[in-house]
BASE-6488 format. One record per residue (C-alpha): x, y, z; residue number from 1. Coordinates in steps of 0.5 Angstrom, whole numbers, plus 500, padded with zeros to 3 digits. Example, Ala and Ser with C-alpha at 12.3 -4.5 7.8 and 13.67 -1.06 7.14 Angstrom:
BASE-6488
{{525, 491, 516}, 1}
{{527, 498, 514}, 2}
end
This chain:
BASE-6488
{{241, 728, 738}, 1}
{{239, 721, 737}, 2}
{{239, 721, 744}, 3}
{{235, 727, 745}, 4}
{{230, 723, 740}, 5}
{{230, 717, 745}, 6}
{{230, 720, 751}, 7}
{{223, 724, 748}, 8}
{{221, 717, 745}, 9}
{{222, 714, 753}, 10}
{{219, 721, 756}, 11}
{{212, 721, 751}, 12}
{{211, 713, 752}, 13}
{{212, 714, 760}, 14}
{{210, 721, 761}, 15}
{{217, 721, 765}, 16}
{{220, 727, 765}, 17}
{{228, 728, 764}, 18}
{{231, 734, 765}, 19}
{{236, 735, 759}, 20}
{{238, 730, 754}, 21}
{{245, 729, 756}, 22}
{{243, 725, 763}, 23}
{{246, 719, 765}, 24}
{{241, 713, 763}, 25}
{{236, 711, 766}, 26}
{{235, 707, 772}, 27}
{{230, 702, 774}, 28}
{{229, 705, 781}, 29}
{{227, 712, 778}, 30}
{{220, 709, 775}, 31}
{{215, 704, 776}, 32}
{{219, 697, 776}, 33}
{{213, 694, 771}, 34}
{{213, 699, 766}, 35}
{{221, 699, 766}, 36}
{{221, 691, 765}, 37}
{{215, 693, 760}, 38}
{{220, 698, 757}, 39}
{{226, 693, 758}, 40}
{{223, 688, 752}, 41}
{{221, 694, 748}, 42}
{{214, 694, 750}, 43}
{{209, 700, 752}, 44}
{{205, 700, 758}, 45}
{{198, 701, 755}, 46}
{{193, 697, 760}, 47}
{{192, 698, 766}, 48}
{{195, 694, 772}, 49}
{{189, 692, 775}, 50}
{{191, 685, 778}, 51}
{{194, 683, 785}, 52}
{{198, 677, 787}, 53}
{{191, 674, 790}, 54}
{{186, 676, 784}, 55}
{{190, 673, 780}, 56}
{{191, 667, 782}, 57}
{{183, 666, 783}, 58}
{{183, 667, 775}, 59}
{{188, 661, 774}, 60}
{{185, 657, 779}, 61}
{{178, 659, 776}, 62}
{{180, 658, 769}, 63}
{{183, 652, 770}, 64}
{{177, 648, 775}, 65}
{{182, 642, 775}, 66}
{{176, 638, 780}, 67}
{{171, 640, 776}, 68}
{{174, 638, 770}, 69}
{{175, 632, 773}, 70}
{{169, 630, 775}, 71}
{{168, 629, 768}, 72}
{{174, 627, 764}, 73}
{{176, 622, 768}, 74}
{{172, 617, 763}, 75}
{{177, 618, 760}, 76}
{{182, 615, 765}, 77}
{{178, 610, 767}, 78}
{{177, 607, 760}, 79}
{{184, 607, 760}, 80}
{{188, 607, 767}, 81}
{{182, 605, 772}, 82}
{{183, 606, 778}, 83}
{{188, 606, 780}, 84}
{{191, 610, 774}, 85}
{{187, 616, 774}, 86}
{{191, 617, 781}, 87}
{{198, 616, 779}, 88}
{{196, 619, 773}, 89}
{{194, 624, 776}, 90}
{{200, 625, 781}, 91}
{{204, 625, 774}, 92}
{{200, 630, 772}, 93}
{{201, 634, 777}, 94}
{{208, 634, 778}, 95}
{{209, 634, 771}, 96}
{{205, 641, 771}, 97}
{{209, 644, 776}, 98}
{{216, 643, 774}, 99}
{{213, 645, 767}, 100}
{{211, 652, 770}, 101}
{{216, 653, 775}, 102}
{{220, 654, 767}, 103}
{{214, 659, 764}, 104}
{{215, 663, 770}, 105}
{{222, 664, 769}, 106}
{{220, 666, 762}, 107}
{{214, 670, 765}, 108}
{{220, 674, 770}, 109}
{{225, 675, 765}, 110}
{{220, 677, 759}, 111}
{{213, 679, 762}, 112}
{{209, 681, 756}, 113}
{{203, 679, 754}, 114}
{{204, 675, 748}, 115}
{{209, 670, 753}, 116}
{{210, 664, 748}, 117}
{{211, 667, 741}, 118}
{{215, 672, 744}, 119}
{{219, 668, 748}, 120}
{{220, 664, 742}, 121}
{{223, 669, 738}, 122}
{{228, 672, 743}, 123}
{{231, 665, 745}, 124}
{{231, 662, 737}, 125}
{{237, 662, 733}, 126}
{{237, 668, 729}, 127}
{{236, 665, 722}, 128}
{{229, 662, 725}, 129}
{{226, 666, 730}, 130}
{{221, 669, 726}, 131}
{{219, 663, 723}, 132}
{{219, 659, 729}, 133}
{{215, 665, 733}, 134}
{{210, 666, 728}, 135}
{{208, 659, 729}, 136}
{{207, 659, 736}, 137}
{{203, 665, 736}, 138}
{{198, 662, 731}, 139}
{{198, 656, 736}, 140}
{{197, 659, 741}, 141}
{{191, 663, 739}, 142}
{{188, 658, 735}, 143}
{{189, 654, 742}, 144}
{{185, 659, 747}, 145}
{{180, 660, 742}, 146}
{{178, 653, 742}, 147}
{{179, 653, 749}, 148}
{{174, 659, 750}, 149}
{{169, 655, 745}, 150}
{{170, 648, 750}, 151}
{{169, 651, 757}, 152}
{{163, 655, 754}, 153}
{{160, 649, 750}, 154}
{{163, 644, 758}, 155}
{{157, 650, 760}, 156}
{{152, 650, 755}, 157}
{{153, 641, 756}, 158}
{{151, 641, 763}, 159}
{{146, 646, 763}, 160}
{{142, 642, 757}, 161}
{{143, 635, 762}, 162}
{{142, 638, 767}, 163}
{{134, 641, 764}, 164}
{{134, 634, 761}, 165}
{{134, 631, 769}, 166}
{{128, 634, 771}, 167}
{{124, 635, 765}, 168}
{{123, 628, 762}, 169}
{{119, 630, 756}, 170}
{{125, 634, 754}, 171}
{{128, 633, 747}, 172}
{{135, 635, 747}, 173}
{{137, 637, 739}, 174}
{{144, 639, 737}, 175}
{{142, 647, 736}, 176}
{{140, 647, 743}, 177}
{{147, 646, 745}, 178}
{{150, 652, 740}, 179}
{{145, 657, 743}, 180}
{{146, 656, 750}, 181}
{{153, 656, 747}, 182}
{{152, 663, 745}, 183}
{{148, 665, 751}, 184}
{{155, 664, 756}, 185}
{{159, 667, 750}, 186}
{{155, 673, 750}, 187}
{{154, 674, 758}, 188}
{{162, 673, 758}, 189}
{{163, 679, 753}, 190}
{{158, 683, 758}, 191}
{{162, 681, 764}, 192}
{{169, 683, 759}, 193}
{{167, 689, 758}, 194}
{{163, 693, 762}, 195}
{{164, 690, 768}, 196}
{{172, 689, 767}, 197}
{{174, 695, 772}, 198}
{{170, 689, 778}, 199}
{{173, 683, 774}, 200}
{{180, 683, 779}, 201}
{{175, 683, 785}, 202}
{{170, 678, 782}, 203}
{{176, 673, 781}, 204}
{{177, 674, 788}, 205}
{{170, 672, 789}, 206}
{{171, 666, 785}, 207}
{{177, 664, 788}, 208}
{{173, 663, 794}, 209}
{{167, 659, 792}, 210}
{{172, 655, 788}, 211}
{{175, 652, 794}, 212}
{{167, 652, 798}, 213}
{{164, 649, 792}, 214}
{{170, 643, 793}, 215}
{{166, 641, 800}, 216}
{{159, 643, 797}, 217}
{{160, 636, 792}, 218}
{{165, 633, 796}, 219}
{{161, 633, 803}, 220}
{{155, 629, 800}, 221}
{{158, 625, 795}, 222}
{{164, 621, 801}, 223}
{{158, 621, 807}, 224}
{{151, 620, 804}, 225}
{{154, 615, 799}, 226}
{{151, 609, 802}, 227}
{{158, 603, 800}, 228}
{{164, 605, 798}, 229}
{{170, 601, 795}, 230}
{{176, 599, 799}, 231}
{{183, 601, 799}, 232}
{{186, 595, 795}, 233}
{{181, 597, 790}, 234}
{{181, 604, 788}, 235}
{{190, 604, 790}, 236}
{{191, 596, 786}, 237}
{{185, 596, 780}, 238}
{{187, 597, 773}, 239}
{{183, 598, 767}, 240}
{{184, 597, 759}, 241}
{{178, 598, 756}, 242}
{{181, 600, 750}, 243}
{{184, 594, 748}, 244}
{{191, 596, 748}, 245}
{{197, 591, 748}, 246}
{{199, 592, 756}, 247}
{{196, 596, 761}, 248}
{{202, 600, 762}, 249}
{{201, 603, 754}, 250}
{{193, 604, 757}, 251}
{{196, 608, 763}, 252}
{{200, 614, 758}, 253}
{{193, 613, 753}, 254}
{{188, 615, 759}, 255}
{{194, 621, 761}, 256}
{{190, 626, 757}, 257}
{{185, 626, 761}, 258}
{{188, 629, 767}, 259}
{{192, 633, 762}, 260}
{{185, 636, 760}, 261}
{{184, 638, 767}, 262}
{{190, 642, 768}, 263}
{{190, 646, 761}, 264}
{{190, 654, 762}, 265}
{{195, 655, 768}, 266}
{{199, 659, 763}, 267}
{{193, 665, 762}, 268}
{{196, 670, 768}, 269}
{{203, 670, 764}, 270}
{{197, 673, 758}, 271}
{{194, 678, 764}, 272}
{{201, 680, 765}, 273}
{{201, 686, 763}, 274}
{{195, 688, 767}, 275}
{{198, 685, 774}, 276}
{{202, 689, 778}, 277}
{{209, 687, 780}, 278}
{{208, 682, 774}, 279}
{{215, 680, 773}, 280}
{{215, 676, 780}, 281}
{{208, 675, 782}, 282}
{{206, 671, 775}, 283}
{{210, 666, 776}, 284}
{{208, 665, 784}, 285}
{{200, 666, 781}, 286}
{{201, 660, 776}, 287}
{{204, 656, 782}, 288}
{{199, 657, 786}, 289}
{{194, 656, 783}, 290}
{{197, 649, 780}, 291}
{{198, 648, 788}, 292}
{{191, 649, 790}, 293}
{{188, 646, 784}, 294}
{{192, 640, 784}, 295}
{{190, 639, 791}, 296}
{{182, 640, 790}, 297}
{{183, 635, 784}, 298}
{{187, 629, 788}, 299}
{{181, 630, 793}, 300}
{{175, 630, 788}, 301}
{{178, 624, 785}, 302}
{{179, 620, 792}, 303}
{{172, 622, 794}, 304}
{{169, 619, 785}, 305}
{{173, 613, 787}, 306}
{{171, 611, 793}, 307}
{{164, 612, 792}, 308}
{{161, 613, 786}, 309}
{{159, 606, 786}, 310}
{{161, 602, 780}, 311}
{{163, 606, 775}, 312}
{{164, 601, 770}, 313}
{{156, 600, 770}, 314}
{{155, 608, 770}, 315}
{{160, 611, 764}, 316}
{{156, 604, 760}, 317}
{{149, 606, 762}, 318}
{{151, 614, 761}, 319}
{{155, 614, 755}, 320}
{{155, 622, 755}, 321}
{{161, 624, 761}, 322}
{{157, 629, 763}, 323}
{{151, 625, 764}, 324}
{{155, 620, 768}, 325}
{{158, 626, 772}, 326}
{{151, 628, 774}, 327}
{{148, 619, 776}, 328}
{{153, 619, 781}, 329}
{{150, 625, 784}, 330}
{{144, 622, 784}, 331}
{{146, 616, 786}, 332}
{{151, 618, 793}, 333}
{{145, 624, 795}, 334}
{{139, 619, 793}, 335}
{{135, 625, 790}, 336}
{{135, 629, 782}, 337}
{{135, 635, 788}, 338}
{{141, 633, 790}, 339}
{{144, 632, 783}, 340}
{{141, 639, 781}, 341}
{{144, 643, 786}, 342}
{{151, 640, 786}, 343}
{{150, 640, 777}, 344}
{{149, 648, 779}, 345}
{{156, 648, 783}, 346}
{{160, 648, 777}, 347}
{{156, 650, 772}, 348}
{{157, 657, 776}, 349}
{{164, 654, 777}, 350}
{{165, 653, 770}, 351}
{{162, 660, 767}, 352}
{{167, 663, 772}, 353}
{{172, 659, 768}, 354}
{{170, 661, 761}, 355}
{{169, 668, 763}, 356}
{{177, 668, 765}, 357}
{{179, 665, 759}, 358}
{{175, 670, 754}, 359}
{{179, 675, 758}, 360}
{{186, 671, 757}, 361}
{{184, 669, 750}, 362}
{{183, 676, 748}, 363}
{{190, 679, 751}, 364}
{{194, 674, 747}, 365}
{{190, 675, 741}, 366}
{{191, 683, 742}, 367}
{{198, 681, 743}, 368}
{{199, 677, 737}, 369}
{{196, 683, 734}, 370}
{{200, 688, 737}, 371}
{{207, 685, 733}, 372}
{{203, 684, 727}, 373}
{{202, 677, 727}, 374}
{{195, 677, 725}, 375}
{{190, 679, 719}, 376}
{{187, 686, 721}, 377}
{{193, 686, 726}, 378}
{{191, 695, 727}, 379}
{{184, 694, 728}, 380}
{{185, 689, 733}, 381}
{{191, 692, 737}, 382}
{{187, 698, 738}, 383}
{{185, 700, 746}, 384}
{{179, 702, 748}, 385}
{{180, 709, 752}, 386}
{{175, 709, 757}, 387}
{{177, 701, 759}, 388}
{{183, 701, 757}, 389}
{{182, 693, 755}, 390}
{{182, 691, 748}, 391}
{{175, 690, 746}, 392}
{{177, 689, 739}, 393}
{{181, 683, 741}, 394}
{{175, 681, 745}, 395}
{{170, 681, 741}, 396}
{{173, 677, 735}, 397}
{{175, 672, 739}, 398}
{{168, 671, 741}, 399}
{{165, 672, 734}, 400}
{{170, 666, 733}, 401}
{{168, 662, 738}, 402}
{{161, 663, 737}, 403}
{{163, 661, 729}, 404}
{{166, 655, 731}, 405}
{{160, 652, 736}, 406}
{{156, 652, 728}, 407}
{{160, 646, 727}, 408}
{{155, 642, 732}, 409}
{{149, 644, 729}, 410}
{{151, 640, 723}, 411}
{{156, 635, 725}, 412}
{{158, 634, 733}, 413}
{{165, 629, 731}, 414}
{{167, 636, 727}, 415}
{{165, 639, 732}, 416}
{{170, 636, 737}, 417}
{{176, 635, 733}, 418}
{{176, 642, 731}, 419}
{{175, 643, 739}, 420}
{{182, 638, 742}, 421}
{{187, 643, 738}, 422}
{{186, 645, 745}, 423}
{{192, 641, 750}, 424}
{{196, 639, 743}, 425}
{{197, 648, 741}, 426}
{{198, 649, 749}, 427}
{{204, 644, 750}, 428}
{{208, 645, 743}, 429}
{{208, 651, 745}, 430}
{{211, 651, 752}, 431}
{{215, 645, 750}, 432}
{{218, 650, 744}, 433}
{{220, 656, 749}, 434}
{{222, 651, 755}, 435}
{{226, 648, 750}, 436}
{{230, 653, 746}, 437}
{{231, 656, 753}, 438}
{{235, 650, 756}, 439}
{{238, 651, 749}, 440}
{{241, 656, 751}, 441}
{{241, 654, 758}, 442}
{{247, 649, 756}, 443}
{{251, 655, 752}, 444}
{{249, 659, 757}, 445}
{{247, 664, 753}, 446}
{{242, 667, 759}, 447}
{{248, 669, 764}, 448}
{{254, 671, 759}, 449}
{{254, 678, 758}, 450}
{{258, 677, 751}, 451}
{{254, 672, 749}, 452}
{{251, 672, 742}, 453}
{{243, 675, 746}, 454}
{{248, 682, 747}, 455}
{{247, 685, 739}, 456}
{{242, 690, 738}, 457}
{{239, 692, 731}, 458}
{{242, 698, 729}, 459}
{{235, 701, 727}, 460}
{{230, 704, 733}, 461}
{{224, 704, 728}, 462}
{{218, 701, 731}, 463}
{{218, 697, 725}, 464}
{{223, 692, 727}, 465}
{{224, 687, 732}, 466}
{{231, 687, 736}, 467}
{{235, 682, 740}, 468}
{{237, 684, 747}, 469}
{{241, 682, 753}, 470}
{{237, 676, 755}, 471}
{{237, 676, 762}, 472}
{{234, 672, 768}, 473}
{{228, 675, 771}, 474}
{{227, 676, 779}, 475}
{{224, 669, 779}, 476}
{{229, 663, 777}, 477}
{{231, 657, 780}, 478}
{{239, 657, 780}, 479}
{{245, 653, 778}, 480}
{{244, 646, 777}, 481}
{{238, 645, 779}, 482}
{{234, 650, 775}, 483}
{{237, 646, 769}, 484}
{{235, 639, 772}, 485}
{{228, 641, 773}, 486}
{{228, 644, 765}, 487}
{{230, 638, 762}, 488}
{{224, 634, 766}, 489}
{{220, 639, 764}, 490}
{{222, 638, 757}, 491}
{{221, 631, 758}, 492}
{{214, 631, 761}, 493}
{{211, 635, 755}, 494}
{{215, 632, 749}, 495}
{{211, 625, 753}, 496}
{{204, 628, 754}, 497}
{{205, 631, 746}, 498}
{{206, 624, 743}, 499}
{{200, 621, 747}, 500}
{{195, 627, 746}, 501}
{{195, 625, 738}, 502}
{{193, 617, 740}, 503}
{{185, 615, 740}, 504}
{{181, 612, 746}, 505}
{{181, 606, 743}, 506}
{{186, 601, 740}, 507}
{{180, 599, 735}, 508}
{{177, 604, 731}, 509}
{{170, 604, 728}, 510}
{{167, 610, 727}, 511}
{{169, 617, 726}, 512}
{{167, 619, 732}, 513}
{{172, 614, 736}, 514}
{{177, 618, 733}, 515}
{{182, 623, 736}, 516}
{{182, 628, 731}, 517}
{{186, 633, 733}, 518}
{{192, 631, 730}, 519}
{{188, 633, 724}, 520}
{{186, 639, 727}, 521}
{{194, 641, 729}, 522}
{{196, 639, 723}, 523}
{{191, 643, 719}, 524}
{{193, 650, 723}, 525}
{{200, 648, 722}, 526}
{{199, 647, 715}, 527}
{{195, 654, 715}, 528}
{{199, 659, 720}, 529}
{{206, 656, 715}, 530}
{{202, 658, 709}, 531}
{{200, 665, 710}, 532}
{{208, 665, 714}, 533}
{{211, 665, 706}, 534}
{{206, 667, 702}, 535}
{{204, 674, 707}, 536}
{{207, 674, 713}, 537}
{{215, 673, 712}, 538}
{{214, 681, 709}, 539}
{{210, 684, 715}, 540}
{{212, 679, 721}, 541}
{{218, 681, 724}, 542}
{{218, 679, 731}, 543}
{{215, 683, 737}, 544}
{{215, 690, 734}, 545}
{{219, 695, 738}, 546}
{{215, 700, 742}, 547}
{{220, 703, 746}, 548}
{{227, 703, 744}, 549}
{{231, 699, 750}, 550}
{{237, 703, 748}, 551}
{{235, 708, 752}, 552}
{{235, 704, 760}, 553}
end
């Protein structure tokens, strides 16, 4: 009898037929293989699987706008790293990234669900921990692509407004200006989310495109029409401590989050991939892809500002803002505000592409997180628009949160930006807590011993708890020693890039504004998330709910 209920549990979520109740289990080849990995972690497959290989990788590469970004953030390393810093740096960066990602997609294959690391978390944490544990994670990374989302839109709003103060000299730029521009490229995102989302697999592809023909619009003017540029010896051998730290090696690791800045959003097709088709192997192939290309944009990008950018050190005084200093060496290498203008353009687009991606991602973890009854109102924002299947709910909160959070610039811009740096410290605690717990249970060797502690199923099929199952490797997964080797790296580089992510730009602080105030800000939503963990949540947050009894497979 029980098996009949389970059978008609598996026949209403799939609309698989089974002839009698008392059949032979259910085998992967007899349904689609991604909803068989959906309904292997107990999940449902509500949204539509929109997304291809290609598609998806354009929305990573979008998202991320490594050279784009890059052309702005490098301030920052070049204050602390020069030079030369900014280009092993970024080397270290790099690499560090892909072997970060090469774990995640291991994770993404064996668990491809929406909710990625909070759900991670929970399966691979010890028994007596794992809701606590996934319960933080969640909150950290929702809060984190909610900032993220709020950075590349006011990144936007930030060039937009330089760019009209360039050619309008009368032009007196006030902080409400910023948030409204904000708002506007919020607002046409959400369009773009909603009613336009059955294109948006094609127009990532489209994306994808111009990214890689916007690289050669800016690079080709700024290497050829530049008149002088540095030698090698310069660019490869000069380095910079602007910061006044003790060495030039402390210096180096503090200018790390620059380039650390450039690469933040690789993780958001493992948040899409209950809407890619053949998930379990081609999230983890998008995620590298997307860090190949990019990786390699961002190293030419930095080569070409290097080299003929002129003296930089005099730019980034003259031009405290980066953003000004970004759009002066366009000036400088093309001789005209024309030019500036145009190449300006470029990556505004680029970057609207970026927060239009990232309100996609932002919103899937969010309605994920909400599925599992993670968040307040957690029915409401888990609900699915029939007619787009996407979570518009889900959307439209993240917006509205963003758009709040831009309010703090009207009254205070350095409460703006620290609210804002949770960004790359709630993205990098969260992947070290999965790839961490995963190279725990790597060593006991948990993931491949089928009697392992992983095996036990609660008793309960009811979709108000949460359950342990057989944890084992997706698809995609590097083998043997080798697979080990690479998550210790991984977890080496995160827990490095965490530690410096917290250190301020200067040794000397004296104002507020040098700060980096995001220790304070994670700190504050830890605080928060662990507060409503034991006063509310302990009671209703059980770990991700179960949809579809994997007994059954």
């Amino acid at each position: 009898m029980e098996k009949s209920i389970e059978l008609e549990v598996f026949n209403r979520a799939y609309g698989h037929r089974v002839k009698n109740s008392v059949s032979e289990p259910i085998k992967p080849n007899d349904f689609d293989r991604d909803k068989y990995e959906l309904a292997r972690v107990g999940k449902e497959q509500v949204l539509k699987r929109r997304f291809g290989l290609v598609s998806m990788t354009g929305l990573s590469c979008g998202l991320m706008c490594t050279w784009e970004s890059i052309l702005v953030v490098f301030a920052i390393g070049f204050q602390n790293g020069g030079p030369a810093g900014l280009i092993y740096g970024l080397l270290l960066i790099w690499l560090g990234n892909i072997s970060v990602f090469m774990v995640i997609g291991e994770l993404s294959s064996a668990i491809p669900t929406a909710g990625g690391q909070y759900h991670w978390v929970s399966l691979l944490a010890p028994r007596s921990s794992k809701r606590f544990f996934s319960y933080i994670t969640g909150w950290l990374t929702v809060v984190g692509w909610i900032a993220a989302l709020t950075s590349v839109c006011y990144f936007v709003a930030d060039l937009t407004l330089s760019l009209v103060a360039l050619n309008v000299e009368t032009y007196l730029r006030q902080q409400w200006h910023a948030t409204l521009s904000l708002w506007g490229t919020l607002l046409l995102c959400v369009f773009i989310n909603v009613f336009v989302s059955g294109a948006l697999p094609t127009i990532e592809v489209i994306v994808l495109i111009i990214h890689v023909l916007g690289f050669f619009g800016i690079l080709i003017p700024l290497v050829y029409l530049t008149p002088t540029h540095h030698s090698v010896k310069e660019v490869f051998t000069t380095f910079n401590n602007f910061g006044g730290w003790q060495s030039k090696a402390l210096a180096f690791f503090v200018g790390l989050q620059g380039n650390a800045l450039a690469f933040v959003g690789t993780d958001s097709a493992v948040h899409m991939s209950e809407e890619v088709r053949n998930a379990s192997v081609d999230v983890a192939r998008s995620m590298l892809l997307s860090l190949v290309i990019n990786g390699c944009l961002a190293l030419g990008m930095l080569l070409a500002v290097l080299f003929s950018a002129g003296d930089i050190g005099t730019i980034l005084t003259e031009n405290p803002s980066p953003v000004s200093a970004s759009m002066k060496i366009f000036e400088n290498a093309t001789g005209s505000k024309a030019g500036a203008t145009i190449m300006t353009g470029i990556i505004i687009v680029l970057e609207f592409c970026s927060a239009m991606g990232c309100l996609a991602a932002a919103s899937r973890m969010t309605w994920s997180f909400a599925r599992d009854r993670g968040l307040p109102f957690a029915r409401v924002l888990s609900m699915i628009d029939k007619r787009t299947t996407i979570p518009v709910v889900a959307i439209l909160v993240v917006t509205t949160f963003s758009g709040l959070l831009a309010l703090i610039n009207i009254g205070n811009s350095v409460a703006f930006n620290g609210t804002i740096s949770l960004v790359l410290e709630g993205f990098y605690i969260s992947y070290l807590l999965a790839i961490g717990l995963l190279l725990w249970r790597r060593v006991r060797g948990d993931m491949d011993n089928p009697n392992s502690s992983l095996m036990a199923f609660s008793s309960s099929s009811s979709q108000d708890e949460s359950y342990d199952r057989k944890l084992t490797w997706g698809p995609w997964r590097l083998k043997g020693h080798f697979g080990t080797v690479n998550n210790i790296v991984a977890c080496c580089y995160l827990t490095l890039m965490v530690f410096f992510s917290f250190w301020p730009n200067q040794f000397r602080i004296e104002d507020p504004e040098q700060m980096n105030w995001a220790v304070l800000v994670t700190g504050g939503v830890a605080i928060f998330s662990v507060g409503y963990y034991l006063i509310y949540a302990k009671l209703s947050y059980k770990g991700p709910v179960v949809e579809v009894d994997p007994h059954i497979l």
